[in-house]
N, C-alpha and C positions, 0 to 999 in steps of 0.2 A: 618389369623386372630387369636389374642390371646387377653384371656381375665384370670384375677386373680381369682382364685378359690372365691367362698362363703363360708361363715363360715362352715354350714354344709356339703357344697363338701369335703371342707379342711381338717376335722374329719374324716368322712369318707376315707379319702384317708392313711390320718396315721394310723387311724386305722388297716386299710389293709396292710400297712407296717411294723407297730408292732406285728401284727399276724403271715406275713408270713419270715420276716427278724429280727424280734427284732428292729428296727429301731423306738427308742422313739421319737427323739427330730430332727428337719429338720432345720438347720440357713439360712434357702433362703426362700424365696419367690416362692410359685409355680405354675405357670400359665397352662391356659389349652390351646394346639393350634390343632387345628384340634376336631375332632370326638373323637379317641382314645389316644393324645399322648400329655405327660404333658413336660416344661420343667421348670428349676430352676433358678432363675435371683435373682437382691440382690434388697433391697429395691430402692436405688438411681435407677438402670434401670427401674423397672416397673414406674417410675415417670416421663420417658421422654415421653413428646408430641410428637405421631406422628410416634411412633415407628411401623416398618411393624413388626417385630419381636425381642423377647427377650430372654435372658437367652441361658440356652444350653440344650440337648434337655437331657433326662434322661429315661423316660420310657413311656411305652406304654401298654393300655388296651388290652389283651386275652384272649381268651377263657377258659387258666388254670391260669391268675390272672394277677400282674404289673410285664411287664420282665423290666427289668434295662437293658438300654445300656450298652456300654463297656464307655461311658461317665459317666453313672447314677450308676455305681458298683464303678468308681474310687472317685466320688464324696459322694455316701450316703454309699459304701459301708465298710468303716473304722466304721461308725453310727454301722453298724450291726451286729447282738449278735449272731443268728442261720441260718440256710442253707445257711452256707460258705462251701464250698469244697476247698480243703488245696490241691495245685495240686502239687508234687513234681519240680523240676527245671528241671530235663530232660523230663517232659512231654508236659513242656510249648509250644513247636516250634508245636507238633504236633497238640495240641488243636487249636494254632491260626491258621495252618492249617485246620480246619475246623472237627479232627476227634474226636468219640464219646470217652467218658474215662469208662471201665468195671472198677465198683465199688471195684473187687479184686484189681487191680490194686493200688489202692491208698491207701485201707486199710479201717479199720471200723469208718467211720465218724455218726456223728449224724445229720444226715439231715432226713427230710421229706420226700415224695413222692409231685413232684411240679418242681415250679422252686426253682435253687439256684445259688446262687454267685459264680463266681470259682476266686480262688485266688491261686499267688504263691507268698510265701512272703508278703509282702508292693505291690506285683503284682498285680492290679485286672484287670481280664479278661475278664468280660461278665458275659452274664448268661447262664447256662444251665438246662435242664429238667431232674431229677432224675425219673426214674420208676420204680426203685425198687432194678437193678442189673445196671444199666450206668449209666451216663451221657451223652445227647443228646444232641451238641453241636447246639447253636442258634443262632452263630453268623454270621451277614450278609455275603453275597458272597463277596462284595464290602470290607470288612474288611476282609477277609481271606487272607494268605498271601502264596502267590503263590512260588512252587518249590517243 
């Protein structure tokens, strides 16, 4: 079941994306489906009658705030101004392998402690959990890429 945010959900949810991403301005449409998990559909879809499901799915409610899929980074996350992680091109294979990235490694970025977007190039890759000294890779099992 999904249904279109309310004006005040809708606020509140940007808000929280402009706080923890810089993410001002959304051109979709953003529904709620389930409990914790939102996703982005354009006006013409949320208008079909009858729909089981809309949009694509994007992010999901946590404990340390909205993680972005590796769907919701490629889509919102060109929108976003802060906690990107620049991940070099030979680090890439290893991340989507599932492993964590030491902060040394990539060198001094301005991120927060939380989640953040990991990107290589025009690459976006998911999200991962900064705490201080890594990156805690968060991408699903079912998405890792095996070898």
């Amino acid at each position: 079941m999904w249904r279109v945010l309310e004006k005040d959900e809708l606020a509140q949810l940007k808000e929280r994306l402009a706080e923890r991403y810089g993410i001002e301005e959304i051109p979709y449409v953003i529904v709620k489906s389930g409990k914790r998990r939102y996703r982005i559909a354009t006006e013409e879809a949320v208008k079909v009658a009858g729909a089981q499901i809309v949009g694509v799915y994007v992010m999901k409610e946590t404990p340390f705030g909205l993680m972005l899929s590796i769907e919701g980074t490629q889509l919102l996350g060109p929108l976003a101004k802060k906690n990107i992680l620049e991940l070099p091109k030979e680090m890439v294979e290893d991340w989507m392998k599932g492993k964590d990235v030491e902060i040394s490694e990539v060198g001094k970025n301005e991120l927060e402690q939380g989640l953040v977007i990991v990107r290589s190039g025009d690459l976006f890759l998911g999200c991962g959990f900064y705490d201080g000294r890594r990156i805690k890779n968060l991408l699903p099992k079912a998405r890792k890429v095996v070898g």
